[in-house]
N, C-alpha and C positions, 0 to 999 in steps of 0.2 A: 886563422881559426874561424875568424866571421866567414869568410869568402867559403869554407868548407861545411859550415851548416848551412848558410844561402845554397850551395849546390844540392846538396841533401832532403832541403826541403823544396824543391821545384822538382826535383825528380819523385816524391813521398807526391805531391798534387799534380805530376804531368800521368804517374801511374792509373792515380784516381780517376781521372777522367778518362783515360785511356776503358779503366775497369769496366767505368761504368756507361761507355756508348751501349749504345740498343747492341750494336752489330759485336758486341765480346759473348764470349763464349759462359761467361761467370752469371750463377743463379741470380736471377734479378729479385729485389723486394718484392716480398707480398704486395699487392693492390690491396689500397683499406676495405674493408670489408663492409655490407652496408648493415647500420642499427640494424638488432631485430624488429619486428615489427612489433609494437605496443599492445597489450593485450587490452581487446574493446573494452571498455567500461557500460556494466548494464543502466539501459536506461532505466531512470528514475521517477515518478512520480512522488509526491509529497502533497497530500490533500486535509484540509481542514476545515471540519464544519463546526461553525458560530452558529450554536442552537439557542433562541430566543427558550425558554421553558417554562415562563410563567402561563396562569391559567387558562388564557383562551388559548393555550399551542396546544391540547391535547390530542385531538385529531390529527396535525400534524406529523408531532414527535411516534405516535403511534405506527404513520405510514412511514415516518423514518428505520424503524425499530423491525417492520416487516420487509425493506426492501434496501438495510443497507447492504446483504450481501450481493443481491444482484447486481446496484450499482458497484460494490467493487468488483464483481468478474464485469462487467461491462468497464471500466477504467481501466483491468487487468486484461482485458483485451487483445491490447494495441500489438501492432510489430512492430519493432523487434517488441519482445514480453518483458516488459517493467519490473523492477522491485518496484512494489506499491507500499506506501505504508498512511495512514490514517489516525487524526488527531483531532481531539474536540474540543471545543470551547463551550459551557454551558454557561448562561445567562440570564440574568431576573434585573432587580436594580434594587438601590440602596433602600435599606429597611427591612427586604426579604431574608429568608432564611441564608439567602447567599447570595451577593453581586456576581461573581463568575466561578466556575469551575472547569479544572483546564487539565486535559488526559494527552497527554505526547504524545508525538506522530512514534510508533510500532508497526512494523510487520504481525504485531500480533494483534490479529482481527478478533479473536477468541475474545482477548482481557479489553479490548474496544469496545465490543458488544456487550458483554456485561456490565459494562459502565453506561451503555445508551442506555441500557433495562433498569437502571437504576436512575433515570430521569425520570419526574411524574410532575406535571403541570402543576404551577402553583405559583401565588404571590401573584407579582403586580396589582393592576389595578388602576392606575395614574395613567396609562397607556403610553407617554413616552419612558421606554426601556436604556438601559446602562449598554447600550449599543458600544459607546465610545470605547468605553473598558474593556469590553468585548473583544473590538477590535486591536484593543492595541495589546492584548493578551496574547491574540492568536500570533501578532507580526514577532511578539519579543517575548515572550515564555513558551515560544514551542522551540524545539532542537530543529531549524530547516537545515536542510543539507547546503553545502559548500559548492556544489557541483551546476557551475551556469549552465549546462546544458540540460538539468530537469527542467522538468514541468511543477510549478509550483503553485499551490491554487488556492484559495481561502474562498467557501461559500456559505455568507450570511445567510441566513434563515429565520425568519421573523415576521411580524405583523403590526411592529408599532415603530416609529421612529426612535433616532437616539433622543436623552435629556439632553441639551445644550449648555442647562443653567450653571450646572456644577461647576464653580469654580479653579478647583482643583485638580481638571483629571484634563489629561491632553484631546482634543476633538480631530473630529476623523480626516479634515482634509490632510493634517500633519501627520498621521498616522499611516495615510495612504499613500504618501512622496514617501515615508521610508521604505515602505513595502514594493512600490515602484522600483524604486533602488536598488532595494534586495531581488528583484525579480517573481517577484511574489502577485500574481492574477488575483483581484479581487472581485467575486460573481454576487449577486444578490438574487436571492430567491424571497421574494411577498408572496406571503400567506395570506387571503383574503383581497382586498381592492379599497383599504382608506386611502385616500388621493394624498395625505402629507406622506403617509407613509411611503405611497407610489414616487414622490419627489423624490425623499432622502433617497430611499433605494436605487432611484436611475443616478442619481448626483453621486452617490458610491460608487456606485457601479462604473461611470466615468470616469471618475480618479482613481481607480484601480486597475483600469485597462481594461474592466472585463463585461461580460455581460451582466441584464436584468431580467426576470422572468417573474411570471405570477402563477402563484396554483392554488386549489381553494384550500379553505381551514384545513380540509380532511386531508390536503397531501394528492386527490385523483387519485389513490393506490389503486395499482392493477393486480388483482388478484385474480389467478385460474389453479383451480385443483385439476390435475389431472388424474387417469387411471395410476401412473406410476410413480405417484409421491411418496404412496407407503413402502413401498419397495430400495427408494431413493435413500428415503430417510433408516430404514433399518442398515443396508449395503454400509452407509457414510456410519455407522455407530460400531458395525462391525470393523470400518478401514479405521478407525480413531484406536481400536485393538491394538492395531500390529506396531504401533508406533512401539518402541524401545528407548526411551530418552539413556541416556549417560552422562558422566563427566565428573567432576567433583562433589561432595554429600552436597555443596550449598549449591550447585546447580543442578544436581537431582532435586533436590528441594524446591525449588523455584518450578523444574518442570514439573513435578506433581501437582502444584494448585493449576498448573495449564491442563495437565489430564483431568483434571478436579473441576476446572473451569469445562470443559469442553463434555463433560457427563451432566453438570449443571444446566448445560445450555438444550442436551437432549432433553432431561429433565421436563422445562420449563417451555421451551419456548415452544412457540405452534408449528406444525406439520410444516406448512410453507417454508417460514425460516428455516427450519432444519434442513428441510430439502434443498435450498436455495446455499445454503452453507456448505451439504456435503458436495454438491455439484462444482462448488469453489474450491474445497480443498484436494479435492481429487483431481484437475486442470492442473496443469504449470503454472499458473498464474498465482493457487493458492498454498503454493511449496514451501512457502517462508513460518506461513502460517499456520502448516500442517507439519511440518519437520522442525522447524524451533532452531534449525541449526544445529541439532544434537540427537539425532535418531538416527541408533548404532545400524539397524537394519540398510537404511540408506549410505551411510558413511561406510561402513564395510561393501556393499556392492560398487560403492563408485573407487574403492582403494585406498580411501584418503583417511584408513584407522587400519593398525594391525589387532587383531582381538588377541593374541598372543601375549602383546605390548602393556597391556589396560591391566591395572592392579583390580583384583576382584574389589574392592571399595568404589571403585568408579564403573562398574557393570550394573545396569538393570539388574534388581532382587530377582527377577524369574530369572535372569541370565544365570550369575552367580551362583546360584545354589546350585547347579548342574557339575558336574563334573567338566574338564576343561575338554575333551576329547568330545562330548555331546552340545557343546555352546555353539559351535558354526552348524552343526546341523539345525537347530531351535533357529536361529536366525533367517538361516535359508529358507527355511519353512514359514518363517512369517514373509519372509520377500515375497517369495513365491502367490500364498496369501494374498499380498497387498498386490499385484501384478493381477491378479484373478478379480478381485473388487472393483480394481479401477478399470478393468477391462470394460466387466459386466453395466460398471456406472457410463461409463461415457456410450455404450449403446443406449443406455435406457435416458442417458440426456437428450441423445439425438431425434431419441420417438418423441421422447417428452418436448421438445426445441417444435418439432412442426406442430404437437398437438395446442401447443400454446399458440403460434402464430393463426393458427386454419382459425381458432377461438378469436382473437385480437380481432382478425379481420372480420368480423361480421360486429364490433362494437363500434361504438363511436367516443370520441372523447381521448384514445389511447393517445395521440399526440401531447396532449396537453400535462397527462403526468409527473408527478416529480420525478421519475426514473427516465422516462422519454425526455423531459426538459434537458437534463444535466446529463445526459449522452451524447448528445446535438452539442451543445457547450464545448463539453470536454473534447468530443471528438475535433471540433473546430478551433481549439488553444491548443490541445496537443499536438497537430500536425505543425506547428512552425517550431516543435521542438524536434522533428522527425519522428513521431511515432503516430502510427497510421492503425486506423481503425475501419473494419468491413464488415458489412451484415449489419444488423441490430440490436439496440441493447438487450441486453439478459434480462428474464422474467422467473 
């Protein structure tokens, strides 16, 4: 009985190998097939600014408030084009109305902005500031992302050194070995020219890998009005229209105070900024912050919503009340719309793009600005993440 499963099973593995020579007639395996290829992940940027705000920053914070959207289309630049998102830290020192104030990094540059507008100089006095606090605010209360391959960036902004004395709160060389760790660039920008100040700042600046700069009290703001800002600025109030948010009552809710915020911002702020915003949100660069991630108009053209699918509860009120057979035409018609605005804006950026530079060149001083500084910066940290930036910063 052994000796007849032995024969049985030598002929079961002489067949085998017989089967499976190259030269048999018999369907060979599949070859493994290779992974698909990983779908890129966008690069990232993750930037933070440490705003000194007590009373002698007002000049500063002012030039901040007029030219943070151009620094970010100048940040949002780069290629490949970044999710950008922007975080602030504001700061006084112990006694003031407030040691720090601390806004998360967002894509949403709208509810960013209204929080810069909502800083106004004040306190201090003693001249060394709560710098320490500051800083170790921005490395561990803000949400950095996970992803080693962003660009991740903290720029102090200030004009008086840290206090040292305080007992209790952790000092910045220890604050800036964590932020090294995490991957986290720390740049210093002095406002004015005190020499301890000029110290601490380079000595930051050094333990955070990154660079130092100076600009005066006032920030150098470069401002030019051009012929087509009023035209810029009405186009971007009109493309703020066609947006359609949706989704759930509490995230319809949520995007109304951003519609609410972004009419506030036409409201109030000055011609420059408005133009300098809509010229952002109309670029690729300012998509995050002009679509929310939930504007049906968009989400319907690219496939990724059936309007069919969507309970009237979760449709834009102009949507909804329509009857369901006239909802994809309303839609379209905004697409359409926003295709026409953002046409017309990106000509009138580009008139407006040489009319600023033909201007620049006959000043002097443009190098030296907080927007020219931190362009030169950035552009020069960001390239060892591979994101590459051409031309000049945005004005």
């Amino acid at each position: 009985m052994k000796t007849r499963l032995l024969i049985i099973a030598l002929f079961v593995l002489t067949t085998g190998i017989v089967l499976g020579y190259p030269g048999s007639s018999q369907v060979q395996p599949p070859l493994p097939q290779p992974l698909p290829e990983p779908v890129a992940q966008k690069a990232r940027i993750d930037a933070v600014f440490v705003l000194d705000t007590t009373g002698s920053m007002g000049g500063l914070i002012q030039a901040a408030k007029e030219n943070i959207w151009s620094i970010a289309s100048s940040m949002a630049s780069a290629q490949p084009t970044p999710e950008l998102r922007i975080g602030l830290v504001a700061f006084r020192d112990r006694g003031d109305d407030y040691v720090t104030r601390v806004f998360d990094l967002s894509t949403d540059l709208d509810a960013m902005y209204l929080e810069l507008m909502s800083f106004q100089a004040n306190g201090g006095g003693d001249f060394p500031e709560a710098v320490n606090e500051a800083l170790h605010d921005a490395v561990h209360r803000i949400s950095w992302t996970q992803d080693d391959g962003a660009y991740k960036v903290i720029f102090l902004v200030g004009d008086a050194p840290p206090q040292m004395h305080y007992p209790d709160d952790v000092k910045y060389p220890e604050i800036l070995k964590v932020a090294r760790e995490r991957g986290i660039l720390v740049n210093t920008i002095q406002a004015g020219d005190h020499p301890a100040t000029r110290h601490a700042w380079e000595q930051i600046a050094a333990l955070g890998g990154g660079e130092s700069f100076r600009v005066s009290m006032q920030g150098d703001a470069i401002a030019v009005t051009t012929p087509f800002d009023e035209e810029i600025a009405r186009l971007s109030r009109q493309l703020d229209e066609t947006r359609l948010f949706y989704g759930s009552q509490e995230r319809q809710a949520s995007l109304a105070r951003k519609a609410e915020a972004s009419a506030e911002l036409d409201r109030t702020t000055t011609l420059g900024a408005r133009v300098k915003r809509g010229l952002f949100n109309a670029s690729s660069a300012g998509e995050a912050n002009f679509l929310a991630g939930a504007d049906l108009v968009d989400d319907l053209h690219h496939g990724r919503v059936d309007i069919d699918s969507l309970e009237d509860s979760h449709l834009p009120a102009p949507i909804a009340a329509l009857a369901p057979e006239a909802r994809r035409d309303a839609i379209e018609q905004a697409a359409s719309r926003r295709t026409e605005l953002q046409a017309r804006m990106a000509e009138l950026a580009e008139e407006r793009r040489e009319h600023v530079e033909a201007t620049l060149r006959e000043r002097d001083g443009v190098e030296s600005s907080l927007d020219s500084q931190l362009f030169e910066v950035v552009k020069a940290q960001a390239a060892t993440m591979g994101l590459q930036y051409e031309g000049k910063e945005a004005h």
